[in-house]
Structure formats: C-alpha cells, structure tokens
N, C-alpha and C positions, 0 to 999 in steps of 0.2 A: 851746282855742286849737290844740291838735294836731290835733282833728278837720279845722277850718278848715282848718290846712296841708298834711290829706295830701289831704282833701275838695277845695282849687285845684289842688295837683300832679294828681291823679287826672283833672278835668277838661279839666286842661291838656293832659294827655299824648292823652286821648280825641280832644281837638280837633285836637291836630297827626297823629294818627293820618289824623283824620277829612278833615284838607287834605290829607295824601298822597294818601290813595284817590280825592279828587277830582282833585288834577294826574295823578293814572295813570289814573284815566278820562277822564277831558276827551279824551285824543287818542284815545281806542276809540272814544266817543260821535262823536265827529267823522267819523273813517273807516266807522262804522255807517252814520250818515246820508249822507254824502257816495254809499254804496252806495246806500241806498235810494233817494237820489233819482236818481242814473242808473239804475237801473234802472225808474226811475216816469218819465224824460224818454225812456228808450228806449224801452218800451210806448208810450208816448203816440204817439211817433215811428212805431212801426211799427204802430200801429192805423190811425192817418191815409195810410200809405202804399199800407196792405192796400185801405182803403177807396177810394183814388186809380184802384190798381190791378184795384179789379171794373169803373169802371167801363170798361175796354177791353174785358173780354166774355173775355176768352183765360184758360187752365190758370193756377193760381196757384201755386208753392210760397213756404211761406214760413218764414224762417228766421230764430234771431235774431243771428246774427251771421255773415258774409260777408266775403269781400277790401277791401271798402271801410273795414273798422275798423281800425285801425291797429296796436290793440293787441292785434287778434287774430291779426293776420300773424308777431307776437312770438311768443306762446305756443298758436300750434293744435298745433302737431306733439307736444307731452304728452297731444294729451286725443284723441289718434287714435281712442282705445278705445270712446267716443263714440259712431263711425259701427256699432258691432258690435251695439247695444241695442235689440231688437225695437222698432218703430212711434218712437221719438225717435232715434234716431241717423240718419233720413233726410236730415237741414239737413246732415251735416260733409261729406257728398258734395261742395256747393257751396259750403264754407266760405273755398277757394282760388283764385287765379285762373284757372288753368287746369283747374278743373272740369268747365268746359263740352267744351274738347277731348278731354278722359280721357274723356266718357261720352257725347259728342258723338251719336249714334245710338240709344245706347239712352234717352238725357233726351226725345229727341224722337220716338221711334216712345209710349212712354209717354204724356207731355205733349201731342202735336201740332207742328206745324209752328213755333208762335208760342207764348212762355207768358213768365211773369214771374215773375222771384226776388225777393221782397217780403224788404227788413230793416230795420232801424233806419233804416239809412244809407239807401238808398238804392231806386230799383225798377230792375232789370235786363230789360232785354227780350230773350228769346234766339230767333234768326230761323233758321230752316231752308229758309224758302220763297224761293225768286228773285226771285219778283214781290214779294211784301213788301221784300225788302232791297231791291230799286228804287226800291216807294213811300215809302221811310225815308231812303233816300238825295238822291230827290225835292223830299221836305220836309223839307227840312235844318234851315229858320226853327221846327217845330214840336218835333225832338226835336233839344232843346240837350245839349250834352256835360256835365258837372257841372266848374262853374270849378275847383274845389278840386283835381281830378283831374289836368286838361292842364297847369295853371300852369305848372308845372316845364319845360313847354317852352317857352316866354317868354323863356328867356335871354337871344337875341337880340331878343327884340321880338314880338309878337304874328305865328303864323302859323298854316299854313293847318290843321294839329294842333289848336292851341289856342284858334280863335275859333268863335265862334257867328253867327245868323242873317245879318246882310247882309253883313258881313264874309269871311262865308264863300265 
C-alpha cells in the first residue's frame, strides 16, 4: 500500500513537472517556428524577386534586408559592425534610405549606369542615365510605385505622389 502511495505521488509529481516544461516551451516552440517560417517566406520572397529582376538584363546586388522592412529601419543602427565583415557586410551599404546618395558615384561607376537592389521586400531600380530616367518617366503605366509606400500620402485623397498608371 505504501509502495502504491509513494509510486502515485512520484508519478504525479513527474507529470506536473512534465506539464510545466510543456507550458515553458509551448511559447519557445512557437517563436522558433514563427522564425523559421519568415525566414522561409522571405527566401521565397527574394528568390522570386532575384529571378524577376535577371530578367531586365542590368548589375544585380542583392540583399536581405533594405529600407522597405520596417523592422529593420528599427534596429540597423546596432549591427553597423556588419558592413565591416569581408565579402558579407556588402548589403548594409544599402540597408538605409539614403544609401543610394551616401555612395551615389561610386554604386554606379561599379554597377553601371542602371542596376537593381533585389530584397525580400521589394526590387529597386537605381538610374544614373538621363535617357533612362526619361524612358522611366515616359512609361509611367509600366513602372508602378509600391501602394504600400505612397499611401500615407492619401490624406487628402489620391494625388499625383501617390497614384499609378492612367491616373497619373
């Protein structure tokens, strides 16, 4: 009989052990995968961008996170140290928005005239040529703005910032 009593208390105690460990990992397990799959939806994301952007023919750099992430505009300035790491620290160059003016001359004596920042988010086309920014300007209906972007300028009503094709 005493074996029995101490033999249920022992199991008992085992199993409320063994529930704790599972309410304390349940939210690890969660936040684990919740990583891996942005990280598996941002590959995806920027395989298909990369892929978008050969076939324009122009310089590719590509990165995996840029001024269009939101939460990277939060925390770039901690991982500065980044851009200093032989052959990988070359994406924090372009990580901000004004990348392109900070290095404005020397991206494009490199690159070319025309090239594209592939990321998750988004493909950026950066233009140095006149005649290009003519032909871009031209065909306004071909290279739309990203809605996500302009919205904010909507306040009053759709204008000439924030609309695309015939609208424009």
């Amino acid at each position: 009989m005493a074996h029995t009593l101490i033999f249920s208390l022992l199991t008992s105690q085992i199993a409320s052990k063994m529930a704790l460990r599972a309410i304390l990992l349940t939210p690890l397990i969660l936040v684990f995968l919740a990583i891996v799959l942005t990280l598996a939806r941002r590959t995806y994301s920027l395989i298909q961008n990369y892929i978008e952007a050969r076939k324009l023919g122009i310089s590719i750099v590509i990165v995996p996170v840029e001024w269009h992430d939101q939460v990277w505009i939060l925390v770039r300035k901690p991982f500065k140290w980044i851009g200093s790491i032989p052959l990988l620290g070359y994406w924090y160059k372009f990580s901000y928005l004004g990348s392109v003016l900070d290095y404005r001359h020397k991206l494009h004596e490199k690159l070319g005239d025309v090239f594209a920042i592939v990321s998750p988010k988004a493909i950026v086309l950066e233009v140095n040529d006149p005649h290009a920014g003519l032909v871009l300007q031209r065909d306004y209906k071909t290279w739309l703005k990203p809605r996500d972007l302009y919205e904010i300028f909507d306040i009053y009503g759709p204008g000439l910032v924030s609309v695309n094709g015939e609208d424009w």
